[in-house]
Structure formats: C-alpha cells, structure tokens
C-alpha positions as CSV (number, residue, x, y, z in Angstrom):
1,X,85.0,108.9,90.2
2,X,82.7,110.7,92.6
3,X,81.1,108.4,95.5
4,X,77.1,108.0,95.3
5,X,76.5,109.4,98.6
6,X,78.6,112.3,98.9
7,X,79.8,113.4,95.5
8,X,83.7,113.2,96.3
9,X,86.1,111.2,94.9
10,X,87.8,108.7,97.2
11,X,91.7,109.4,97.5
12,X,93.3,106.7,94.7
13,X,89.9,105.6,93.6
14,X,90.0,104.9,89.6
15,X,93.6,104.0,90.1
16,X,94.5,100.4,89.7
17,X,95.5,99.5,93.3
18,X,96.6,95.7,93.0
19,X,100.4,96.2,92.1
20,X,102.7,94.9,94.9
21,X,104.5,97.9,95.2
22,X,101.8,101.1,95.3
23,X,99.2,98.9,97.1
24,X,98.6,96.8,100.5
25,X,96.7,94.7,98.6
26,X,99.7,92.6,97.1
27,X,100.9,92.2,100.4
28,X,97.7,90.8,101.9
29,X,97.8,88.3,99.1
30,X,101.3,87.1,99.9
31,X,101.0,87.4,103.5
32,X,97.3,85.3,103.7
33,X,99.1,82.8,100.8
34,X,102.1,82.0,103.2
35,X,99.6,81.7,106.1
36,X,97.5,79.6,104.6
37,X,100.5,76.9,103.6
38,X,101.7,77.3,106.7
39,X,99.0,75.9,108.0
40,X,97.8,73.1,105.6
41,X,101.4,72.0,106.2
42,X,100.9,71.9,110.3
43,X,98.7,70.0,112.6
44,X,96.1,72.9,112.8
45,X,94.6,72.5,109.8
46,X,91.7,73.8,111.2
47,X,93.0,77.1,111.1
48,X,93.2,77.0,107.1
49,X,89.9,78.6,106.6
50,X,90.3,82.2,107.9
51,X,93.4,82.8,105.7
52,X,92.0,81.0,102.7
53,X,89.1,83.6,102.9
54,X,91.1,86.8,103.4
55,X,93.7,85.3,100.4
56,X,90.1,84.8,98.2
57,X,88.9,88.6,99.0
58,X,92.5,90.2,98.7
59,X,92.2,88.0,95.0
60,X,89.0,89.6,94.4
61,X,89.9,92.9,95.5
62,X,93.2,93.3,93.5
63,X,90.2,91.9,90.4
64,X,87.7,94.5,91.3
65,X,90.3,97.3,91.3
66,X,92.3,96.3,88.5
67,X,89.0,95.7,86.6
68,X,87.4,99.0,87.6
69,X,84.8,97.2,89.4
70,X,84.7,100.3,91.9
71,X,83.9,102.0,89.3
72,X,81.3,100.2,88.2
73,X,79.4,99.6,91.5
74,X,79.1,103.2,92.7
75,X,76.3,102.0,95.4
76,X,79.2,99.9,97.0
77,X,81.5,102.3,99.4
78,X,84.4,100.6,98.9
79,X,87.1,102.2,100.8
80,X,84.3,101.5,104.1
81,X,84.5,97.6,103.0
82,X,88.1,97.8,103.1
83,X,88.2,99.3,106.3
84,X,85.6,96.4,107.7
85,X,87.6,93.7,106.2
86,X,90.9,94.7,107.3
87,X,89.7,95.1,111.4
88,X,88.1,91.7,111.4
89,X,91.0,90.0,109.2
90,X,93.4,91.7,112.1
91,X,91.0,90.6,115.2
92,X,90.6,87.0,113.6
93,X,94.7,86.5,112.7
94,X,95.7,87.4,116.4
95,X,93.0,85.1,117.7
96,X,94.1,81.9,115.3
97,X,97.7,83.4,116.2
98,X,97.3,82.7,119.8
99,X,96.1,79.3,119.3
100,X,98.0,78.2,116.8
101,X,101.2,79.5,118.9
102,X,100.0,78.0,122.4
103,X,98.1,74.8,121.6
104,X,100.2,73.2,118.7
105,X,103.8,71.9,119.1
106,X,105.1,71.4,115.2
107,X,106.9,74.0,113.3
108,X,104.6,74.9,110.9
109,X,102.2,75.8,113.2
110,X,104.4,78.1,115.1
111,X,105.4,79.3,111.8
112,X,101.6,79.7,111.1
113,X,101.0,81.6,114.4
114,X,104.1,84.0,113.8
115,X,102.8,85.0,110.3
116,X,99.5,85.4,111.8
117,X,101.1,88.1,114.3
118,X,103.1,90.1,111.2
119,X,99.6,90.0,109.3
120,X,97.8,91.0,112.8
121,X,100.1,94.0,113.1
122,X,100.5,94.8,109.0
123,X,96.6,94.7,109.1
124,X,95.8,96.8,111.9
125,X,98.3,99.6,110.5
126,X,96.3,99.5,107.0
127,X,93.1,99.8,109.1
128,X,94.4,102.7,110.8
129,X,95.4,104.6,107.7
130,X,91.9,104.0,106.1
131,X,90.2,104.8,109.1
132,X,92.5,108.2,108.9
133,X,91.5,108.8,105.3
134,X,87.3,107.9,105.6
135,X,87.9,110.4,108.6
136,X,89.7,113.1,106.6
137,X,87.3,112.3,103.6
138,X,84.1,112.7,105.4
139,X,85.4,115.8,107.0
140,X,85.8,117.1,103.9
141,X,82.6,116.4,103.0
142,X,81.1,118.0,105.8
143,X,82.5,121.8,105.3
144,X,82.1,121.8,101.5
145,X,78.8,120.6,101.5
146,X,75.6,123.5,100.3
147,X,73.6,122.4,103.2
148,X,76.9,123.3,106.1
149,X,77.0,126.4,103.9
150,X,73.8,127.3,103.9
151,X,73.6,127.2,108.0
152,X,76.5,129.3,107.7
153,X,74.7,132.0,106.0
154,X,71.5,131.5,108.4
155,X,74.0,132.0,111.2
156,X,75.3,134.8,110.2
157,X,72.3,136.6,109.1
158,X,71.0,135.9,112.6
159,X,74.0,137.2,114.4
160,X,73.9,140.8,112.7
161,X,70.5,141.8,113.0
C-alpha cells in the first residue's frame, strides 16, 4: 500500500508482521513479557511499568499489523512510529537496567536488569535497521520523485545554452 505522503510502499508493509519467526515484533513481546515478571517477582516493582507498556504496544502492534490496521490508517507513518518506539524502549531498558542491576540485591531483580540489557541491545539493533530502511526509503523517494526530475531538466537546459 502506498504511504500518504510520498506514494511508495513501505518495504513488508501489507504483510502480516506479528509471527515470531519473520518479525521482531514476537520477540519484543516475549522479551517485555519475561521482563515484566521478572520484575513483579523482585523487590523493584517499581520498574514494572516501562515493560508492561512496551509488552501492551508490541500487543497492539502485532494487532494492528495482523489486522491491517496500517493499512487502514494511511495518515499514520508507521514504520517512523516504530522507529520512535524502539529508541526510547532501548534508552528507557538500559536506564531501569542499571538500576535494577546496581540498587537491588534479590535475584529477580538482577534477573530483571540482565533481560533489560539483552532487550537494550536486541532494541537498539531493530532501531538501527529501521533507521537503515526509512533512510534507504526516503532516498528513494527523493530521485524518483517529478519535482527532483523536473530540476534535472531545468539544469540541464541551463547548462547547454
């Protein structure tokens, strides 16, 4: 399905993304899931919240693509959401990580804290690949578009008179 702004389709969009084998997004759902007992189970319960919420939106990502939701919802860029979600998942996980490692003695919370790191480094990978497709997408974008052809022409009718 083409994107609103620019026309293009997305790499994979229309595809149902939520199995755990072609997508990241049944990992994210495991990983937040195991984070999130971990840490109901350990003294820093406080923690629970912040993978609670990214276990809710991997849920209602897996929905929305499964669902073709993306589809749906063209004024959405979804593949720019992901992108948002998975750099401040990563930036909050290593800083619950670091507490939850240093602060708190019990072994779910060092359990909690090492989980947190995986899903740190699992998340700032998947960022980096999207960030590597929006960049190779937009690029795209930019030489096949009428108006970078059009300057093209203007350019070169400039350059041989």
């Amino acid at each position: 399905m083409p994107s609103m702004l620019t026309g293009r389709s997305w790499p994979g969009e229309g595809s149902s993304n939520c199995s755990l084998g072609t997508s990241s997004i049944g990992w994210r759902v495991v990983l937040s899931f195991i984070i999130f007992i971990c840490y109901i189970a350990s003294v820093a319960t406080s923690f629970m919240m912040a993978p609670l919420l990214e276990f809710l939106l991997a849920l209602f990502l897996c929905f929305a693509y499964a669902s073709k939701l993306n589809e749906k919802f063209k004024g959405l860029y979804w593949p720019l959401m992901d992108f948002l979600r998975c750099v401040t998942a990563a930036i909050i996980y290593f800083a619950i990580s670091i507490a939850a490692v240093s602060k708190y003695n019990d072994g779910a919370s060092k359990a909690a804290g090492v989980f947190g790191f995986v899903a740190t480094i699992a998340y700032a990978i998947d960022f980096y690949i999207i960030f590597n497709n929006l960049v190779t997408f937009l690029k795209q974008g930019s030489s096949d578009s009428p108006e970078g052809r059009k300057s093209e022409e203007d350019d070169s009718d400039s350059t041989s008179n």
